[in-house]
Each structure stands twice: as structure tokens, then as C-alpha cells.
N, C-alpha and C positions, 0 to 999 in steps of 0.2 A: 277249360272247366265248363260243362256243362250239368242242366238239370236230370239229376237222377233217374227221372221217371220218362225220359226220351233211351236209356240203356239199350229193355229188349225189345223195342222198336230198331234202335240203329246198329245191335248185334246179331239176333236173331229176325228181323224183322217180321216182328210180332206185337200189331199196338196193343194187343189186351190190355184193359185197365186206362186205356187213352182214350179220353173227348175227341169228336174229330175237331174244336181248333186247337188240340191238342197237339194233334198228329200232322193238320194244317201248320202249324208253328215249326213244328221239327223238318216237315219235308221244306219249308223256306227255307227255314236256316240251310239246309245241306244241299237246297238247290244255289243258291247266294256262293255259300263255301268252297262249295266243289264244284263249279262249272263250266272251270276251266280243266277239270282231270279226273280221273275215275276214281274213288276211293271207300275203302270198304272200313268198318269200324270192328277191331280187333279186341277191346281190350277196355275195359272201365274198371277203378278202382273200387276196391268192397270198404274205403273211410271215403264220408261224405260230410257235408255241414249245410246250414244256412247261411248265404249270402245275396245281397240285392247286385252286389258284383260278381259279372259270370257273361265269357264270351258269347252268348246268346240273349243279353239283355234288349236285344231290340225285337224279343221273339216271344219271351219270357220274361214275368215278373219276378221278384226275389223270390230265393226253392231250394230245397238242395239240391245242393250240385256236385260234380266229382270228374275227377282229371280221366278224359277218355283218353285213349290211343287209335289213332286211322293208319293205315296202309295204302299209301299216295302212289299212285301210278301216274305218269306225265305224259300228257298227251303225243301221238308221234304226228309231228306236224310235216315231216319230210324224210325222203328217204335218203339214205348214206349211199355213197357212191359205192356199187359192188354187192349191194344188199338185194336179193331177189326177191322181186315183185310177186306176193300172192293175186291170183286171178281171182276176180269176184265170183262169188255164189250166184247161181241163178236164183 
């Protein structure tokens, strides 16, 4: 559950309508959250409310907020044996 007005910042990433410590708050939070893994935000709910409780409260004051959905990619920290090795880009 987060605040509403971080949405088409973390869907479209588009701050219109965002302070930059607006936007300064959101990209914390999603550096903090996700910096062990890639992930993209697919999906927010169109029912919201007021609450001072909301996974972002160390970012954000009480707001409305609403249940996102991410798409979590997992870091590849090593390779599987028989897996071929792409060559680096110059």
C-alpha cells in the first residue's frame, strides 16, 4: 500500500503533478525497495482511502494510498552450469 499520487510517476514514469521532494521520496523508497532486483510497477488499484498506515511511511506522511502491484525480476548472481556465457558489448 502505497501513496496515490507516486502511481504515474512509478507506472508511466511521469512526475507531473509531483514536488521534487515529492519525487525525491518516491525514488528513496524504490531505491531502498528494490536494490537488490529489477522491478517495474505494473498495476495500481482505481479504490483508495486515507491512512497514516502505508508501506512508505518512513517517506511519506498520512495520504491516500492504494495496493500497487511490481513485477520482480531476481538478480542473476551466477551462472548454471551449461548455460552460455553472452560476450560483453564494447
Amino acid at each position: 500500500m502505497l501513496p496515490t499520487h507516486w502511481a504515474c510517476y512509478f507506472i508511466n514514469a511521469d512526475p507531473t503533478g509531483l514536488e521534487d521532494d515529492q519525487i525525491a521520496a518516491a525514488d528513496a523508497w524504490w531505491q531502498e525497495t528494490f536494490s537488490s532486483r529489477a522491478a517495474s510497477c505494473v498495476d495500481a488499484d482505481e479504490e483508495y482511502g486515507f491512512t497514516a498506515f502505508h508501506d512508505a511511511a518512513g517517506y511519506c506522511l498520512a495520504t491516500d494510498c492504494t495496493i500497487y502491484r511490481f513485477l520482480l525480476t531476481a538478480p542473476v548472481t551466477a551462472a548454471f552450469a551449461g548455460t552460455p556465457q553472452l560476450a560483453a558489448r564494447p
